[in-house]
N, C-alpha and C positions, 0 to 999 in steps of 0.2 A: 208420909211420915207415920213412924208408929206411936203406940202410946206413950211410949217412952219416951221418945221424943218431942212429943205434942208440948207446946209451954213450959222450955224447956231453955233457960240462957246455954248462949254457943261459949264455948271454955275454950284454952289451948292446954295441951297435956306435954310438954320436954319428952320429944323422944330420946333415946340412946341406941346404942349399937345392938343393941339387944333386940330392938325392933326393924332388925333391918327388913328381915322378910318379909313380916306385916305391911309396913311401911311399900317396899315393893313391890308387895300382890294388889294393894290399893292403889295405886298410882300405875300400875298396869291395867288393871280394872278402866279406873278413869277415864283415860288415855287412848283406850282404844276406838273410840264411836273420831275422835277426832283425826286418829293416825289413820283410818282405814278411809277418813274423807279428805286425806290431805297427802298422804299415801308417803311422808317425811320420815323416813325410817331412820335415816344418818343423825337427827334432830331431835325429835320425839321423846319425851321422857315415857310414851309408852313402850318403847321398845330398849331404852336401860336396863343394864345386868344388874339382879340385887349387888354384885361385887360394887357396882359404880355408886349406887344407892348407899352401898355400908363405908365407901372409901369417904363420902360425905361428910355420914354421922360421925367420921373420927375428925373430921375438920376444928381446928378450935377456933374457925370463925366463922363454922355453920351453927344455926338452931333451929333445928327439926321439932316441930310441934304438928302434936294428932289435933285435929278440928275436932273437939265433942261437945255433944248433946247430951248432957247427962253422961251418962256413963259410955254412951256411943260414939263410936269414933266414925266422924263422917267424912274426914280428910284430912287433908294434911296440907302447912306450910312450910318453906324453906324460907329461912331469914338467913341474909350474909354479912356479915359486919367484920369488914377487914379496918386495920389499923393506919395500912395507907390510902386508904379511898375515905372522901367526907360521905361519899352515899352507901347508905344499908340495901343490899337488891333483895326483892322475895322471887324465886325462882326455883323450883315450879311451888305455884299454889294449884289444888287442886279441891274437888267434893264430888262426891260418888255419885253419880248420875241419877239416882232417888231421891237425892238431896238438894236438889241442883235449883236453881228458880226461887228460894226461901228465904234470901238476903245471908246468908246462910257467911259467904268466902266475905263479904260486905265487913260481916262481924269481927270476920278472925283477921281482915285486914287492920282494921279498926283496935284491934287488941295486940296486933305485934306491932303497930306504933306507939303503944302507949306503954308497951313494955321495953323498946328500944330507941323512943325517943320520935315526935314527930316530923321533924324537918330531916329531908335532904334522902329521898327513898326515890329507887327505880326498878324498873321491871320488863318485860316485853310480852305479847302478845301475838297473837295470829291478827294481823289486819282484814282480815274476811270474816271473821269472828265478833260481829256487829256486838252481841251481848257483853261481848267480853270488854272492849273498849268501852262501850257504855257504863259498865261497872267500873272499870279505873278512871274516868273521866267525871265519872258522878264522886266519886272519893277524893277529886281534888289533885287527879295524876293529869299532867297535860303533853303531849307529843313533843318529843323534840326534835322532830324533820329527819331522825334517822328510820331508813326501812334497811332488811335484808331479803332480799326475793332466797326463796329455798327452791323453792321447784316453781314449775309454771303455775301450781294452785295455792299455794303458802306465801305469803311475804311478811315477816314480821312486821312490829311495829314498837320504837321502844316511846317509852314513857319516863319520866320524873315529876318529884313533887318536892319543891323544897317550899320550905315556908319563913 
């Protein structure tokens, strides 16, 4: 962490279409330490065109927010909130690989439920991804017995949390 970041509350910033590139050099950044170990190219939001990224941000039931630290943008979440689903999905959340380990996505999880309401959220995950499940399962997300195997190394795993 730098100084800037040292003791520093984690904020969400509303991205726009304006960010689309930002937004997809970070999320390629991210993404890559896990596409290169999982090797899910067809899957992967690190191998996404900023086009798919920017078709997103025009969604008017995505909300794209940058994870920051002060004035630093450490990643980014995607919130869905469609009109005919009771559940809100975050899909992809991500923090840049210096950020990573800090409670850091904990926080920003924690803050897009309290800005879109806490019951009734899902998500999915790499089931190999021990940390990763840890972290939604300490937040109060529990498996719902669905998997998707992608390749012989990947198999999703979805989660919900209604309350």
């Amino acid at each position: 962490m730098t100084n800037e970041t040292e003791n520093r509350e984690v904020k969400l910033q509303r991205a726009s279409i304006e960010d689309a590139e930002e937004l997809h050099a970070m999320q390629i950044k991210a993404f890559r330490g896990l596409l290169e170990k999982y090797q899910d190219f067809d899957t992967s939001p690190g191998c996404e065109s900023v086009d798919k990224v920017a078709a997103r941000l025009r969604q008017d039931f995505t909300f794209y927010y940058f994870i920051c630290i002060g004035q630093e943008k450490v990643g980014a979440v995607r919130v869905i909130v469609k009109k005919e689903s009771i559940n809100k999905r975050i899909s992809p959340i991500f923090v840049m690989p210096e950020f990573q380990g800090m409670g850091i996505a904990q926080e920003a999880i924690r803050l897009c439920e309290e800005l879109h309401g806490v019951e009734n959220w899902e998500l999915d995950t790499i089931l190999q991804e021990a940390g990763n499940c840890h972290l939604y399962e300490k937040m109060g997300y529990r498996q719902t017995g669905r998997t998707e195997v992608v390749n012989e190394r990947l198999t999703l795993v979805f989660y919900e949390k209604k309350k």
